[in-house]
N, C-alpha and C positions, 0 to 999 in steps of 0.2 A: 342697356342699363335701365333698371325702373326706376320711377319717382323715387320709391320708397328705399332704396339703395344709395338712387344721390343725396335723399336726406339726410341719411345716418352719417356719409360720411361728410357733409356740411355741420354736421353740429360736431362731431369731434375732432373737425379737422379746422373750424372757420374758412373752407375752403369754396371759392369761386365755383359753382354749378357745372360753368364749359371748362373749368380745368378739372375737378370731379369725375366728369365723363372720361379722361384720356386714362385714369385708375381702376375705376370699379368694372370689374369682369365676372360675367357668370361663368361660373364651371361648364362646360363640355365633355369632358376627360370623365375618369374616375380611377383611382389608386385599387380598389378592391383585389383579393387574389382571381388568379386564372381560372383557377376550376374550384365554379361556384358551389355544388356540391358537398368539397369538402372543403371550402373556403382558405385553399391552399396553392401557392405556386410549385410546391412539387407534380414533376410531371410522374413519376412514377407513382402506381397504382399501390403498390405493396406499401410504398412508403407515407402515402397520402392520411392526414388525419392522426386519427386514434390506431388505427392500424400500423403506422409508421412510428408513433411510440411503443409499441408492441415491442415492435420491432426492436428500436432503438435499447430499450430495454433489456432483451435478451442479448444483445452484441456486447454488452458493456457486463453483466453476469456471467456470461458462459466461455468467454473467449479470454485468459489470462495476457495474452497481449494486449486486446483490446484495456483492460481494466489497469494494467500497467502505464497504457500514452492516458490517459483521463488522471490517474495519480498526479502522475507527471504533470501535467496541465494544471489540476485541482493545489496541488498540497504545496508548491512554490506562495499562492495566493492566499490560503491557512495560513502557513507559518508567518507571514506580516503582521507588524504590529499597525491595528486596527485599532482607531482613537478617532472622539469627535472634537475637530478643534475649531478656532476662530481668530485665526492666523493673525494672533496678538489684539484682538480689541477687543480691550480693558470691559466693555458695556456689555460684552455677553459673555462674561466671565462665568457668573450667576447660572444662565441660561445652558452653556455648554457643561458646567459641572452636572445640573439635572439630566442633562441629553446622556453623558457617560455613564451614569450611575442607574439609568434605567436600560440602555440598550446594552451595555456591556457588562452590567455586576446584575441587574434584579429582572431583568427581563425573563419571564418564566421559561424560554427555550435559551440554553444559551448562545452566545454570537456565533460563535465555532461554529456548531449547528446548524442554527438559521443561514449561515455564510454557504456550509455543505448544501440545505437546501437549494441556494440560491445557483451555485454553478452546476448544478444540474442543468442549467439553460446551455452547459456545452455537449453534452452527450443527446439532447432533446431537441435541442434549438428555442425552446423558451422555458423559463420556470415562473410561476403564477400563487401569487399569494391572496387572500381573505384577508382584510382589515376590521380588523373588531374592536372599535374603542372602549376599553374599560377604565375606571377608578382607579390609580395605584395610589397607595399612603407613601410619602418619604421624609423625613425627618419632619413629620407632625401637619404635612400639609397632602392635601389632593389634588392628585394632577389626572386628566385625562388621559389616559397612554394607549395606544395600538398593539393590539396584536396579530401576527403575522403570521398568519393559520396558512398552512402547504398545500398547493392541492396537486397531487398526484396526475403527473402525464398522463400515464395510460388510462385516467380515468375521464378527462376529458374529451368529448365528444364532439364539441362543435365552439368554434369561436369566430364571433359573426361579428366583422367591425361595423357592417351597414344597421344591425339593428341594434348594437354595444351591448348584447350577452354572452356569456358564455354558460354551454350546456355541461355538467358535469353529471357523469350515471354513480349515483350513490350506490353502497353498500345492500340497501333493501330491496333495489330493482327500478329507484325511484328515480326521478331526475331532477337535479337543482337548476334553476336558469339565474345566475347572476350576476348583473349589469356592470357596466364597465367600473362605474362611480366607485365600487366594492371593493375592487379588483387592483393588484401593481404587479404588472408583466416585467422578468429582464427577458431581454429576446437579443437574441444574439445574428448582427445581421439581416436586421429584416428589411424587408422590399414591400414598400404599401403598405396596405394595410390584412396584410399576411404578419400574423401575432405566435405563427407558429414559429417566424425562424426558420433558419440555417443550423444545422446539426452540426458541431465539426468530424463525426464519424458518418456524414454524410458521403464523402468524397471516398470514405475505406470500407464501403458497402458490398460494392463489387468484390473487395478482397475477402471480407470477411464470408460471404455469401458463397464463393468459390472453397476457401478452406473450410468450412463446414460440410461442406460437402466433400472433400476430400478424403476429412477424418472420419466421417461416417464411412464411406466406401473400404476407409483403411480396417476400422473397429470390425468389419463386417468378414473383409478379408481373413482379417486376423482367426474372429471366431470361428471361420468355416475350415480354415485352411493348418493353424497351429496343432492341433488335435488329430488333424487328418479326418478326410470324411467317409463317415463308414462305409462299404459296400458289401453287403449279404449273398451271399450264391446259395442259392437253395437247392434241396434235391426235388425232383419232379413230382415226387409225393406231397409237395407242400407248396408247390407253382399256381397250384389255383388261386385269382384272384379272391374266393371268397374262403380261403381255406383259413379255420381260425388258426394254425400255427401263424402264417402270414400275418394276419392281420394282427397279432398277439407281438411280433418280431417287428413290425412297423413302427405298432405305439410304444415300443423301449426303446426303439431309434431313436424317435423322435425326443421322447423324453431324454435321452441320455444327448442329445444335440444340443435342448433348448438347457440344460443343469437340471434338468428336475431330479434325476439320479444317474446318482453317480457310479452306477454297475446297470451290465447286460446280461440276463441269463439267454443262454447259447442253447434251441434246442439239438438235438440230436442229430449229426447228417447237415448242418449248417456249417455254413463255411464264412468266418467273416475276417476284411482285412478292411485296414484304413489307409487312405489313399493320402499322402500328401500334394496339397497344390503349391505352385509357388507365387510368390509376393516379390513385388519389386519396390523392395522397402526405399530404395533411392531415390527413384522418381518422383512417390509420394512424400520422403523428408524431403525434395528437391520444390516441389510444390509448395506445400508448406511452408518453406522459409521464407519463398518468393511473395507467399499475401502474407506473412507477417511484416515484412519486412516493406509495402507498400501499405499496410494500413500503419505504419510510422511514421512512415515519408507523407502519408496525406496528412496530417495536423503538423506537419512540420516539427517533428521530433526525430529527424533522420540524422541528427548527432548524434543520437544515443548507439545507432547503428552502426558508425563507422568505426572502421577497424574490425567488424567481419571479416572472417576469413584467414584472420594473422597478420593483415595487411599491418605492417607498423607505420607512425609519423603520423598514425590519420588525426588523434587530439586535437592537433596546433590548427588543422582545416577546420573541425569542427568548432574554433573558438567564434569566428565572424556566424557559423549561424545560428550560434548559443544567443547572441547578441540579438538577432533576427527573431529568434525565439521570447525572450522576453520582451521584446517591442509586441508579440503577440497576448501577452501576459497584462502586459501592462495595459492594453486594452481592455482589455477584461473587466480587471481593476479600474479604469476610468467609464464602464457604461457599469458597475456595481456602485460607485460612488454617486453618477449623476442621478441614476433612477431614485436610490435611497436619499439622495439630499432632497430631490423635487419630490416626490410623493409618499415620503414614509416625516423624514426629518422637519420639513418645515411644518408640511400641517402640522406635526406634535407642537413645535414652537408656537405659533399662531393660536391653536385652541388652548394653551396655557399661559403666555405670555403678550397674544397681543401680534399684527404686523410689525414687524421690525426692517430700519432699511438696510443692514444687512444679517445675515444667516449663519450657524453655524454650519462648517461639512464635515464629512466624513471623510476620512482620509486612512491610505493603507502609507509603511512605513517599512524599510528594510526588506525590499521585494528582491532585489537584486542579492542580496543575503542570503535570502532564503533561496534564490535559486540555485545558489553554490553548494549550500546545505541537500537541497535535493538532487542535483546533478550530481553528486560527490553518493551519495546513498543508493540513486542508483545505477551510477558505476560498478560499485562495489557488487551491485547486484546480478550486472551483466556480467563480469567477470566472472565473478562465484559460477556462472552457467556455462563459462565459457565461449559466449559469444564474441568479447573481444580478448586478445592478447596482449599484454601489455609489455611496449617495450620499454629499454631505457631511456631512448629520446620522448617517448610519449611520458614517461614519470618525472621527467624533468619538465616538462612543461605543466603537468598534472601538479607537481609542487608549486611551481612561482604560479599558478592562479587560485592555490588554497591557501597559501601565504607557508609553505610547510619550507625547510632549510631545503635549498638547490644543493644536488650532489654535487661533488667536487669532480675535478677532471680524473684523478684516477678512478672514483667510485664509474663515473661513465664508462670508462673503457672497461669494467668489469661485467660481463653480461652475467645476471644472475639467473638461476634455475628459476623456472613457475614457482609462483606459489598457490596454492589451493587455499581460496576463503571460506571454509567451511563453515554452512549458517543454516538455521530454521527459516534462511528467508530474508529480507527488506526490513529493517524495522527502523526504521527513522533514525540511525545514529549506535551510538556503543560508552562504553566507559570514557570516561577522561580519568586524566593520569594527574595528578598531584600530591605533596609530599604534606600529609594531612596526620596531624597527632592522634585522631583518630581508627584511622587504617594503622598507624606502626603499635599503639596498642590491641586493635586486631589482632594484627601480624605476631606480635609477640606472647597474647595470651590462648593461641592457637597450637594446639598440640600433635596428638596426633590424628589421621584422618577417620572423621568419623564411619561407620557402617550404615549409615544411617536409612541407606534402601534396599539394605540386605531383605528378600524376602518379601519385597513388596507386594501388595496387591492392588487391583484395581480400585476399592474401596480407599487406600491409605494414599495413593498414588499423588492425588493433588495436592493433598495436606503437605505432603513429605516435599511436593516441588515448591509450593506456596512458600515453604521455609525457607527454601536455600536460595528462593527470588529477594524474600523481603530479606534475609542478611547480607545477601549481597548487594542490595538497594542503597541498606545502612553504612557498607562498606566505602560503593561509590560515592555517595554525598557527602561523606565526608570529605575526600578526597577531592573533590570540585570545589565546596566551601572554602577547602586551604589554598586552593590555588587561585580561586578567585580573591582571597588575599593580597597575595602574591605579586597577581595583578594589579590591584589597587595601588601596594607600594609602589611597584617600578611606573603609573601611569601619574601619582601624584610625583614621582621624584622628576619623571618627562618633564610636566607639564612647568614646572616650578625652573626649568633651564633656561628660558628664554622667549625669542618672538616667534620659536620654528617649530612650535608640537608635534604638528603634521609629520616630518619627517622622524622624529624621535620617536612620534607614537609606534609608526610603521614598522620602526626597528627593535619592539618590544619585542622579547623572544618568548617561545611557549616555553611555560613554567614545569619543571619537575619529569619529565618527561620518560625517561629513561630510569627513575626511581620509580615510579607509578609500576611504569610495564610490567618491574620485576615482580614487584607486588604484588599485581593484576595475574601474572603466571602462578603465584603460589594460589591465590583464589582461585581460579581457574582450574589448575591441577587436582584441588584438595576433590572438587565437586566431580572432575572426571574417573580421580580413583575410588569415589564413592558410589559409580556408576560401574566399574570395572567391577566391584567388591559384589554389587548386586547381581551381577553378571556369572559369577562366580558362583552367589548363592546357589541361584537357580540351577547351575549348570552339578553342584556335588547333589541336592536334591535327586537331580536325575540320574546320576551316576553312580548312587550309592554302594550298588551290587559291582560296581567298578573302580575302587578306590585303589586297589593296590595296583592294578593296569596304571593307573594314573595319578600316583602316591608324590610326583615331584611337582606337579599346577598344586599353586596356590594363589590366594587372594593377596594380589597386590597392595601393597599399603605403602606409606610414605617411607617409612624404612626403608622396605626393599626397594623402593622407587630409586630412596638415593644412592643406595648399594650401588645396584644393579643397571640402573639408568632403566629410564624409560621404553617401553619401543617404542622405534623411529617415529611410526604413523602419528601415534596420540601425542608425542613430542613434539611434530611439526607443526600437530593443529593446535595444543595450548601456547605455541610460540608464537602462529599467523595470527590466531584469534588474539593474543592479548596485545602483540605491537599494532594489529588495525584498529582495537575498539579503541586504546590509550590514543593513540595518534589521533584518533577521526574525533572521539570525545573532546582532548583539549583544543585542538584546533579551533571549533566548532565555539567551545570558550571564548579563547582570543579574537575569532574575528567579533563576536556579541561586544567582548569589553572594548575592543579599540575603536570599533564603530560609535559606540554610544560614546567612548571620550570624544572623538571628534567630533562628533553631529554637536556634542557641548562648546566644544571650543566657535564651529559656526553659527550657533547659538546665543554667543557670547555669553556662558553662564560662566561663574566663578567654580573654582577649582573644588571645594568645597559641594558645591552644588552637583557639578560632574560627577565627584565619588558616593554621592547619594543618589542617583541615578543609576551607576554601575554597582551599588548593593541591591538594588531592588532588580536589574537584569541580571546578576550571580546568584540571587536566591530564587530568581525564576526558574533560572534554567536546573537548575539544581534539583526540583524538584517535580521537572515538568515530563513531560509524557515521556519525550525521546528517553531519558534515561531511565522513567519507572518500566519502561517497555522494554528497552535494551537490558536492565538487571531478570525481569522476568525469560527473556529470550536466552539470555547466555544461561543461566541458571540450568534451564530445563536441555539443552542445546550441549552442556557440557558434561551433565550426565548423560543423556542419553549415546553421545560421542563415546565416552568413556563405559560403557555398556557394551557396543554392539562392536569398540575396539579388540576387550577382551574374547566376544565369539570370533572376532574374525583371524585373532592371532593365535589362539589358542584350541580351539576346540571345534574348527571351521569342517573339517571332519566330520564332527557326528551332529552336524546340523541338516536338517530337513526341508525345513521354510520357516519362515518367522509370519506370527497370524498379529494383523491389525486389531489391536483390542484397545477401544475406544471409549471412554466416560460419559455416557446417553445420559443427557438433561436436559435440560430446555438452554442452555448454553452452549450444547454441542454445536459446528458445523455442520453442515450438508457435506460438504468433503470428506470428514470423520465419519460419520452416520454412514456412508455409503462406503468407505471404506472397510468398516468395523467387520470383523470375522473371515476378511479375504486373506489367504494365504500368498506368498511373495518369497518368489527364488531369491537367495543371499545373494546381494549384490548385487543383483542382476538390474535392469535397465527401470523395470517397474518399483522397484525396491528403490533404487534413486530419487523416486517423484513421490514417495510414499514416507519418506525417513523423517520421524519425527524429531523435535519439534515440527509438523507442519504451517503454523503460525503462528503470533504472538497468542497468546491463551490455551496453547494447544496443550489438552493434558493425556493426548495416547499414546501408548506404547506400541513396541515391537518384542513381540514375546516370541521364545524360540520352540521350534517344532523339532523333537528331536529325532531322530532317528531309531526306529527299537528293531531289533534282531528279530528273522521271519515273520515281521508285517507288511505290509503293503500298505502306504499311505497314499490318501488322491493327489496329485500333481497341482502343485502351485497354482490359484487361476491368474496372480499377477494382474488384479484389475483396478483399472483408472477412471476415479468417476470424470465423467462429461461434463462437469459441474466447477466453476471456479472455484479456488478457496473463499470462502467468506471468512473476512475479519482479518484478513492476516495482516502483516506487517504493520 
C-alpha cells in the first residue's frame, strides 16, 4: 500500500493508518476480455467482434424461426405498460410528471421504438446508445433533455474498456471514436469488462448454421433434380470438342439450366433426354425440424414446441416452464429499468431539478399479461402451421389459463374434428365481440353484398382493400366501446357488493359474446363473397368464347349464399375465423378490464377513480395497433380467402398457375419483391407459403393463369425467397 492510498482513505474514512493498511489493496488481476484483439470473451472466430454482429444479424433476418423465438422474447416486454413513477412520494410528483411527458409523449423517437432499439441487446448481446443533450420547451419552461441516438451493431468495430472508446465505422468510410462518458450500454450478461455481451441466439448458432446449410443443399437439389438434368447424345458429326454445333448446344443448356430461357432449339441428329435424380425429402424435413426445434429450446422457448408430433396433454407440462420463462423476461425488464434509471433518468433529473435524495424510476407493468396475450397469439400461430394438435384436455387447460368458460363434462367426452385457422399470419390479436349500437346499425343498413373488386387491378388493388380495412376497423370499435361498457357496469356493480372484489371481479363473465360472433360472420362473409364475385369476374373475362359450356357458374352473392348455402370450405373458414378473432379479441378485453379494477382495489383508489382508469384502458385498447392491424389482416385475408375459394371450387379445371403480382414501391417487402412474377402450382406446397395476405400491409395478389387450347405454357417455377418476411404480423 503507498503513502498516498493510506491517505486518501484516512481522510474519508478518519481511519487509524495500521487499521488502513489491513483495506487498501492494489489490483493484481484485471477483468478485461480474453481475446484482446477483438476485446471479446467469445472463443469463436466467426463470432468474434463486428463479425459476430454480422452474423448475429443475418440469423435473426433470414431464418423465420429464428425471428419468431426473438418476437416471442421481444413483444411480451412491448406490450407492458411502461410509466415513470415515484412509488408515492408526494416531493417528486412535479419531477416524475416532467420525466413522463418527455420520455413517453414528446420525446422525438417514441418509447415503443427506443424500447425496440434497446432489446436488440438479446439477439446481439449489447445495444449502445449516443446521449445528446438538447433544449426541450414544456409548458413555457426549458429543460435540458437527452437524446438517445442508436448505434447500429454491425457498425461497431471495437469497444475498448481499458482505454473507455468505442470505435464505430461511419457511413463515409470514416471512423468515430467515442468515449465512454457519451455512451449507455444494456448488455445483456456480461463477464468483465467485455461490453459486447452474451447473445441469446448465441447458444442456437450451431443450429441455425447446420440448417442453413441444409436448405441450401436442399434449394440446390431441388433446382438440379425437379426439372430433370438434361443429357444431350450427339452424332459423331458434331462430337468435336471445338465443333460450333457443340459449343452452340452447350451454351442453351446452360442457359436453359441457370432460367435464362426458357426453350432449347434441337439441332438436327441430336438426341436429348432429361434425367431425373432423386431427393430424399425426409431426411432433409427431418433435419430441419431437428435445428428449428433446438434453436427454441436454446432461449428457452421449448413450450412453444410441445405437443409436436400430436402428442396431446403436453399444455398443462408446458405451464411450469411458461413460468420459467417469464422469470427470463422479467430479467430483461429489470437490467432495462436499472441502466435507464442510472444513466439516462437521473442525470435528466439532476441537470434540471437539482440532487434529490430520492429518484424517480422506470417501471414496466402487466408483464405477465401480456405474456398470456403473446403466448395465446402465438399458439394460434403454431397451430394455424400445424405444429401442434390440439386436443380436448389441452383446450381445457388452454381455457382456465385465459380465463375463457371450462367445457362442461359432456362437451369433453366429445372429441371434436380439427379445425383449420386460417390467417395471413400472426397479427397480434383479432376482433372482440360485443353488442354495440353501432355494429347493429351496421348490420341492419347493410344490404346486399357489394361487387366491389369485380375487375380489379393492380393499380385499384390497395385502394379497394384500404376500404374494406378501415370499415371494418369502424365496425370493430364499435363493438369493443360497447363492451367495454358492459364491462364497467358489471365491475362498478362487483365492486359496490362488499369486502370480496377479488372474487367477484374474477367471476365477471366476457360480455356479448356469442351476439358479436354472428355479426363478425355476416362481416366476414359479405367481404369473402366480394372476393368470390371478383373471382368470377376475372374468370367469365376469360371464358367469354365459353359461356354457354358454362351457362349455370355464376357470381355468388348473398342471395344465393342464403338459398343455396355456402360451400363447406369458405363456410368453415368464416365460421373458425370469426369464433377465434371474437373469442381471442374479447377475452384480451376482460383480462385489461379486470386487471386494471384490481391492481385499483390494491391501490386502494375509490371506485369512481377505478372506472376512470378502465375508460382510458377500453379506449386504448380500442384503438390500438392489435386491432387496427387485425381489421386490416382480416379485411384483405377474407377476400383474398373468398377469391381463390371460388377457383378452387369451381373452375379448378381450367387453371394453369396462379403468377404473384406484387405493388412495387418503396413499401413493398423483400418477400413480395422477390416473389412478384413467379408462377405457383394451385395448391401446391409452394402456393401454401406464398398465399396472400403474406403479412400485415401485404397488398399482392394471386392472379390466375389459365389454361388456353393448343398452347404450351412454361411450368410453375414454385419459388420461395431465402428472405424472411419483413413487417409481418
Amino acid at each position: 500500500m503507498s503513502k498516498k492510498q493510506t491517505q486518501a482513505f484516512l481522510e474519508v474514512l478518519n481511519m487509524p493508518a495500521k487499521q488502513a493498511e489491513q483495506w487498501v489493496r492494489v489490483p493484481l488481476g484485471e477483468s478485461l476480455p480474453l481475446h484482446e484483439n477483438k476485446h471479446t470473451n467469445e472463443y469463436l472466430t466467426d463470432l468474434q467482434g463486428k463479425a459476430g454482429s454480422d452474423i448475429y444479424d443475418q440469423m435473426r433476418k433470414s431464418d423465420t424461426n429464428v425471428k419468431m423465438v426473438l418476437r416471442v422474447c421481444k413483444y411480451p416486454i412491448v406490450a407492458c405498460s411502461w410509466r415513470i413513477t415515484n412509488d408515492g412520494d408526494a416531493k417528486l410528483d412535479d419531477i416524475t410528471a416532467v420525466a413522463n411527458a418527455y420520455f413517453m409523449e414528446q420525446m422525438k423517437q417514441s418509447w415503443q421504438g427506443l424500447l425496440f432499439n434497446i432489446l436488440t441487446m438479446l439477439e446481439f448481446g449489447f445495444s449502445v446508445f449516443e446521449i445528446i443533450w438538447a433544449p426541450w420547451e414544456y409548458q413555457g419552461k426549458t429543460y435540458l433533455a437527452p437524446k438517445l441516438q442508436f448505434r447500429q451493431q454491425q457498425s461497431i468495430e471495437d469497444i475498448d474498456a481499458e482505454t473507455g472508446f468505442m470505435t464505430q465505422n461511419k457511413r463515409d468510410g470514416s471512423e468515430a471514436k467515442i468515449p465512454f462518458s457519451q455512451l449507455v450500454f444494456f448488455i445483456m450478461e456480461q463477464e468483465g469488462d467485455d461490453f459486447r455481451g452474451n447473445s441469446i441466439l448465441r447458444s442456437a448458432y450451431r443450429n441455425w448454421y447446420y440448417k442453413d446449410k441444409f436448405l441450401n443443399q436442399w434449394s440446390i437439389a431441388i433446382e438440379r433434380n425437379v426439372g430433370g438434368v438434361p443429357v444431350a447424345t450427339l452424332p459423331e458429326k458434331y462430337a468435336a470438342q471445338d465443333s460450333p454445333v457443340r459449343k452452340g448446344l452447350e451454351r442453351a443448356l446452360k442457359d436453359f439450366i441457370t432460367h435464362t430461357t426458357q426453350w432449347i432449339s434441337i439441332p438436327e441428329g441430336v438426341k436429348l433426354d432429361f434425367v431425373e435424380g432423386k431427393i430424399n425429402d425426409q431426411v432433409l424435413t427431418n433435419a430441419i425440424n431437428n435445428m428449428d426445434l433446438g434453436i427454441a429450446k436454446s432461449v428457452l422457448v421449448q413450450f412453444l414446441e410441445l405437443g409436436t408430433g400430436g402428442n396431446g396433454g403436453a399444455y398443462a407440462l408446458s405451464r411450469n416452464l411458461s413460468d420459467i420463462f417469464i422469470q427470463g423476461l422479467q430479467s430483461v425488464v429489470n437490467q432495462v429499468q436499472t441502466v435507464f434509471d442510472r444513466y439516462v433518468l437521473k442525470p435528466f433529473v439532476e441537470a434540471n431539478f437539482g440532487a434529490q435524495d430520492n429518484y424517480p424510476r422506470l417501471k414496466a407493468a402487466n408483464l405477465d399479461m401480456a405474456r398470456k396475450q403473446a403466448n395465446f397469439d402465438n399458439l394460434l400461430k403454431l397451430i394455424n402451421t400445424g405444429s401442434i394438435e390440439i386436443k380436448r384436455q389441452d383446450e381445457q387447460e388452454l381455457r382456465r389459463a385465459l380465463d375463457f368458460r371450462p367445457l362442461t363434462e359432456e362437451e369433453m367426452e366429445v372429441e371434436k374434428a380439427p379445425r383449420t385457422i386460417i390467417g395471413g399470419g400472426q397479427f397480434g390479436g383479432s376482433f372482440g365481440s360485443a353488442l354495440s349500437r353501432v355494429g347493429e346499425q351496421y348490420l341492419i343498413s347493410r344490404s346486399a353484398v357489394p361487387a366491389f373488386l369485380a375487375g380489379s387491378s393492380v393499380r385499384t388493388r390497395k385502394k379497394q382493400l384500404d376500404d374494406a380495412a378501415a370499415k371494418t376497423n369502424d365496425f370493430m370499435r364499435g363493438w369493443i366501446l360497447e363492451a367495454g361498457e358492459k364491462l364497467k357496469e358489471d365491475i362498478r356493480r362487483t365492486l359496490g357488493q362488499g369486502n370480496t372484489p377479488a372474487k367477484g371481479l374474477k367471476n365477471i363473465p366476457t360480455p356479448y359474446l356469442s351476439k358479436y360472433t354472428a355479426a363478425l360472420k355476416k362481416e366476414i362473409e359479405a367481404m369473402a363473397l366480394a372476393g368470390w364475385t371478383d373471382g368470377f369476374a376475372k374468370w367469365e373475362r376469360h371464358a367469354a368464347a365459353r359461356k354457354q359450356a358454362r351457362a349455370a357458374l355464376r357470381p355468388l352473392t348473398a342471395q344465393l349464399a342464403e338459398k343455396n348455402g355456402l360451400p363447406s370450405a369458405l363456410r368453415a373458414y368464416i365460421d373458425n375465423k370469426s369464433e377465434g378473432l371474437a373469442e381471442d379479441q374479447l377475452v384480451n378485453l376482460r383480462i385489461k378490464a379486470v386487471y386494471t379494477a384490481q391492481k385499483g382495489v390494491n391501490d386502494g383508489l375509490s371506485v369512481e377513480q377505478i372506472l376512470a382508469d378502465l375508460t382510458d384502458v377500453i379506449n386504448d385498447y380500442a384503438v390500438s395497433n392489435k386491432i387496427v392491424q387485425g381489421a386490416d389482416l382480416t379485411a384483405a385475408e377474407a377476400v383474398n380467402t373468398g377469391e381463390q375459394q371460388f377457383y378452387k371450387t369451381q373452375v379448378a379445371d381450367e387453371l394453369h398457375a396462379f403468377e404473384f403480382v406484387a405493388v412495387i414501391d418503396d413499401k413493398t417487402t423483400e418477400w413480395c419483391r422477390q416473389c412478384n412474377g413467379h408462377w405457383y402450382t394451385p395448391w401446391g406446397t409452394a402456393y401454401n407459403r406464398v398465399i396472400t395476405p403474406c403479412h400485415f400491409g401485404c397488398r399482392s395478389m394471386l392472379e390466375p393463369i389459365w389454361k388456353e387450347p393448343g398452347q404450351i405454357l412454361p411450368a410453375p417455377d414454385n419459388f420461395i425467397p431465402s428472405v424472411a418476411i419483413s413487417g409481418a404480423f
